[in-house]
C-alpha positions as CSV (number, residue, x, y, z in Angstrom):
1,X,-10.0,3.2,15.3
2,X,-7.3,5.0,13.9
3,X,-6.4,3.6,10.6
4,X,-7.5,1.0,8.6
5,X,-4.0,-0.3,7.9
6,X,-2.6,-2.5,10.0
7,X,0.5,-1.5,10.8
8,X,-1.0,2.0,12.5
9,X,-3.4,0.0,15.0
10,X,0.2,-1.2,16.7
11,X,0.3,-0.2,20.5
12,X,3.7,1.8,19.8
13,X,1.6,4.7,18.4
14,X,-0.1,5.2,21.1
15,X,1.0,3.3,24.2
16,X,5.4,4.4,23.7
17,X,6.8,4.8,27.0
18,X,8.9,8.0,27.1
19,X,11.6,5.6,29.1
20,X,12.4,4.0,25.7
21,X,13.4,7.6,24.5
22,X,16.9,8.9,25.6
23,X,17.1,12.1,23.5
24,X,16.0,13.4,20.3
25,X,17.9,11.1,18.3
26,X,16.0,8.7,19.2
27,X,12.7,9.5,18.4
28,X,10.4,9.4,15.3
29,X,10.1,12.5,12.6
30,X,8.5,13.3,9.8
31,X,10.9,14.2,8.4
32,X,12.6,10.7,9.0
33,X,9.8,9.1,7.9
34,X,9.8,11.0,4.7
35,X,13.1,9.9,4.1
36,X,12.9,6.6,5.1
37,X,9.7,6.0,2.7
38,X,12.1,7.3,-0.3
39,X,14.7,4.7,0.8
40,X,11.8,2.0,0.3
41,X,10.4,3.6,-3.0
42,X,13.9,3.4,-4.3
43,X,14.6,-0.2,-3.3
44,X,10.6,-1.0,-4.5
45,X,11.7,0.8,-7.9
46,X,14.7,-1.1,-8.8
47,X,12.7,-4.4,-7.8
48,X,10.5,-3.3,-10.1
49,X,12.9,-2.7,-13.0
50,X,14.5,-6.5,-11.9
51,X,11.0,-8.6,-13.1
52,X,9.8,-6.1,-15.7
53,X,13.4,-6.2,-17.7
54,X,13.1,-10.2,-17.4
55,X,9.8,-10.5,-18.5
56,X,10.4,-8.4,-21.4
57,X,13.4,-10.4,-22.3
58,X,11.5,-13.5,-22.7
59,X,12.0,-15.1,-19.2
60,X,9.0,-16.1,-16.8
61,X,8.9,-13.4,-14.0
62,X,6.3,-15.8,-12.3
63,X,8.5,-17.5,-9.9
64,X,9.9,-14.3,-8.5
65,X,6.2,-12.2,-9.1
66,X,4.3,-15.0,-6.5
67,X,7.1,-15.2,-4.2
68,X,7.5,-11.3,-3.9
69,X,3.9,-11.5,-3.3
70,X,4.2,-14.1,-0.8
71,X,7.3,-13.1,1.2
72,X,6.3,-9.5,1.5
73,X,3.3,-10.3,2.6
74,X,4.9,-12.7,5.5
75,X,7.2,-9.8,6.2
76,X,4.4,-7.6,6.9
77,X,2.7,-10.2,9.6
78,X,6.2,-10.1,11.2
79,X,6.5,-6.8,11.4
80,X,2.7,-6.3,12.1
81,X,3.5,-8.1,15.9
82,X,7.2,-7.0,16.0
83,X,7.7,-3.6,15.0
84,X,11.2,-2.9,16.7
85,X,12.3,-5.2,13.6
86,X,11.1,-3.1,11.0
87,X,14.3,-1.2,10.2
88,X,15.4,-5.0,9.1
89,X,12.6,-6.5,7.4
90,X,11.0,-2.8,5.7
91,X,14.2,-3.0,3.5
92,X,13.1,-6.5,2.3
93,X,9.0,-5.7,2.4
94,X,10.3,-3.1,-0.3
95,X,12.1,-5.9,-2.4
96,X,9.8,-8.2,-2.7
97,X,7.0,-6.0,-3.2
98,X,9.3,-4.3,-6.3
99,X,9.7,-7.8,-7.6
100,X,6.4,-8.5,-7.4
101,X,4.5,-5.0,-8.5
102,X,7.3,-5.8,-11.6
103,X,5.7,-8.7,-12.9
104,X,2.2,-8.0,-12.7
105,X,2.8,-4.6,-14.0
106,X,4.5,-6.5,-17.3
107,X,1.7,-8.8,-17.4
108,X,-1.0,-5.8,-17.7
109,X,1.7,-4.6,-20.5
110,X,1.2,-7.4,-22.7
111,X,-2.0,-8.2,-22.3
112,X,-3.9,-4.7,-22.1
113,X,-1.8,-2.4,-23.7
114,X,1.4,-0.4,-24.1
115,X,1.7,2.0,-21.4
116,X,-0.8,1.1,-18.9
117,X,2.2,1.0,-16.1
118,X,3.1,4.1,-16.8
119,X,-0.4,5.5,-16.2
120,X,-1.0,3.6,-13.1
121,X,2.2,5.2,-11.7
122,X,1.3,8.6,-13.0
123,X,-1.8,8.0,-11.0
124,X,-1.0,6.9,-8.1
125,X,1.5,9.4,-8.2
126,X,-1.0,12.4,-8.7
127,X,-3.3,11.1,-6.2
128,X,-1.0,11.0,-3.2
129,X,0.1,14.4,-3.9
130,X,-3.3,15.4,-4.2
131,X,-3.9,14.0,-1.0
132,X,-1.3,15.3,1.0
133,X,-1.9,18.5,-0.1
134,X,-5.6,18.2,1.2
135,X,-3.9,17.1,4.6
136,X,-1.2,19.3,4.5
137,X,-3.7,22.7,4.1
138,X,-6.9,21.0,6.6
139,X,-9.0,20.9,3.5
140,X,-9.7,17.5,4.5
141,X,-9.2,17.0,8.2
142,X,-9.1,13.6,9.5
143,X,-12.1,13.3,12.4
144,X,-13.1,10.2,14.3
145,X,-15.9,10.4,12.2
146,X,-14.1,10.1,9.0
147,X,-11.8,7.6,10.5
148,X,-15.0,5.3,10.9
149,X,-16.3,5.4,7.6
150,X,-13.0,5.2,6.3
151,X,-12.1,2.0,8.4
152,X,-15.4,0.4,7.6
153,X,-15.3,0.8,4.4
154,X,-12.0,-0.9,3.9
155,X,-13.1,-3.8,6.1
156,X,-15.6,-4.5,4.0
157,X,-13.7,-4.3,0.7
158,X,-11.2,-7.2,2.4
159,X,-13.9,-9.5,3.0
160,X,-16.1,-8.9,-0.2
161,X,-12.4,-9.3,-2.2
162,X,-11.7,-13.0,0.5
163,X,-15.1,-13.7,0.0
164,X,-14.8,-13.3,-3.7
165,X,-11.5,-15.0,-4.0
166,X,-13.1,-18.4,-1.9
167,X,-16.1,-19.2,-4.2
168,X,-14.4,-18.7,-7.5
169,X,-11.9,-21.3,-6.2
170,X,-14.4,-23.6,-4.9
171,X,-17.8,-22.7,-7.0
172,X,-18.3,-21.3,-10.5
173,X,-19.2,-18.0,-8.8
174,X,-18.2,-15.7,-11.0
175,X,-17.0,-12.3,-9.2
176,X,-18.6,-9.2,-9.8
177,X,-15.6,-7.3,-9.6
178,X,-14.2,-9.2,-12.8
179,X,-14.6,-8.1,-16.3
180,X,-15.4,-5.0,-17.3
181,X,-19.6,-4.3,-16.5
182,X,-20.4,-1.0,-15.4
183,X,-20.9,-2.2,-11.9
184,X,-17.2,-4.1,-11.9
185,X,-15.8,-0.6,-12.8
186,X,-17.9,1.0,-10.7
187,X,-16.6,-1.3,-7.8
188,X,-12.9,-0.6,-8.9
189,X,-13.5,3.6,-8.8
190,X,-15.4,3.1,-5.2
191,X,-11.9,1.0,-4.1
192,X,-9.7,3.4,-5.3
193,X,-12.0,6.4,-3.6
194,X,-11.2,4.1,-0.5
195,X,-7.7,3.4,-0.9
196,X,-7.0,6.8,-1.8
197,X,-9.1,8.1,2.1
198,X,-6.4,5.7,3.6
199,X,-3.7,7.5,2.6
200,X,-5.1,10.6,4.8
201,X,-5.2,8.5,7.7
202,X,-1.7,7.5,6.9
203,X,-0.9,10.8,7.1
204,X,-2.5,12.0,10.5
205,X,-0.9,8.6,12.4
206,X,2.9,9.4,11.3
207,X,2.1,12.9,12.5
208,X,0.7,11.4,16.0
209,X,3.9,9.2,15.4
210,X,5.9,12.3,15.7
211,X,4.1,14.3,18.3
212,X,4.1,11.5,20.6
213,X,7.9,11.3,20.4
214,X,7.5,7.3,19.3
215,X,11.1,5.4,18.9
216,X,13.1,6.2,16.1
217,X,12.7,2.6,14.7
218,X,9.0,3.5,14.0
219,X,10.0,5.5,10.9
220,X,10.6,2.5,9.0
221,X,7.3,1.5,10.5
222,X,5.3,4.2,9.3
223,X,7.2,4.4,6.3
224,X,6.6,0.8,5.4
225,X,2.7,1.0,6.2
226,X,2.7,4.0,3.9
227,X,4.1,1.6,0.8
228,X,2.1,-0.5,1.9
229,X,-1.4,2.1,0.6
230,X,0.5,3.0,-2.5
231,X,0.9,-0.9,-3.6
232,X,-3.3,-0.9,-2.6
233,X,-3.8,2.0,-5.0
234,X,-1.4,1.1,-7.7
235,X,-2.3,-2.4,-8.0
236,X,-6.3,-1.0,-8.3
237,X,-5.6,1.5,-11.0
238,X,-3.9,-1.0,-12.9
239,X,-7.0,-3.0,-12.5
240,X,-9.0,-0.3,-13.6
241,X,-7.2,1.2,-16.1
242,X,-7.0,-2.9,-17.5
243,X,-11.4,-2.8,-17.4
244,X,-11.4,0.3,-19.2
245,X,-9.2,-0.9,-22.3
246,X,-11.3,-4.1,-22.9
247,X,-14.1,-3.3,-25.6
């Protein structure tokens, strides 16, 4: 039980045979990592600008929105059971997540009001800093105890969110989550608190990445599960931000 997201259960982290490893070019850093999560924001970031300019010059972002949703999260099963692959498909995850992030964020534009991207980036933002910082200094340190409650807690939001999501489609359940009650925004704070605890686990597995001298192509990896937290937290403080607005 090392982290809730999925791409830090895979084997490579902690089963990497040191015969794979020729010299120390070929193995994972930090500060590789670092740089190849920039790489990603950057390609995420001018998805991004891609759906939000369209939108915002009168064409429907919807066809690329739901199939940047749907082919990053393809790419992420692949990469999820193929890792070695990730310095191909991370690139892409990137894209599609950019074009994606680009057309909800417009949506929330229109329809809550002018600015609310901005503030969810801001945000998100200030909040990973935040968290790294914790890491970086042990204010927070990440036990197998935290881990736990951390991992826990995340299962649970997925299946309360599938749960959700299967009787509103079939049912006239109406989720809890939705609208803007005290307990929906009470629900959306508690997700980003969780969302935000992931990022710390994030943190400590691309370290263990490092110190266990993992294959160079696991950079992308790591870097790609850490964009893959920052879409969680971004998409749930638009969400919030969106609850809060609504009289």
């Amino acid at each position: 039980m090392n982290s809730s997201n999925p791409f830090f259960k895979n084997k490579n982290f902690t089963n990497t045979s040191k015969a794979d490893v020729l010299d120390n070019a070929d193995v994972m850093t930090i500060s590789g990592t670092i740089n190849k999560s920039l790489i990603l924001l950057g390609l995420l970031a001018i998805a991004f600008a891609v759906t939000w300019y369209m939108t915002f010059q009168g064409y429907n972002p919807m066809v690329l929105t739901i199939g940047g949703a749907i082919s990053g999260f393809v790419l992420v099963l692949i990469t999820s059971f193929k890792p070695e692959y990730s310095r191909q498909l991370a690139p892409g995850y990137a894209i599609c997540e950019g074009l994606f992030l680009g057309g909800i964020s417009a949506i929330f534009e229109l329809t809550s009001y002018a600015g609310i991207a901005m503030q969810a980036i801001s945000a998100t933002m200030v909040t990973f800093v935040v968290c790294f910082m914790l890491y970086k200094y042990e204010i927070i340190k990440v036990t197998e105890k935290f881990k736990s409650v951390v991992i826990s807690a995340t299962i649970a939001i997925a299946a309360f969110y599938l749960i959700s999501w299967l009787l509103s489609m079939f049912t006239s359940y109406q989720p809890v989550h939705y609208g803007n009650s005290w307990m929906s925004i009470g629900i959306s704070i508690f997700v980003i608190i969780i969302a935000s605890l992931n990022l710390f686990l994030d943190f400590n597995q691309i370290e263990k990445g490092a110190l266990n001298r993992n294959p160079k192509y696991m950079e992308w990896f790591s870097a790609m599960g850490l964009i893959i937290t920052l879409v969680w937290l971004y998409v749930e403080f638009l969400r919030l931000l969106s609850k809060l607005s609504r009289d």
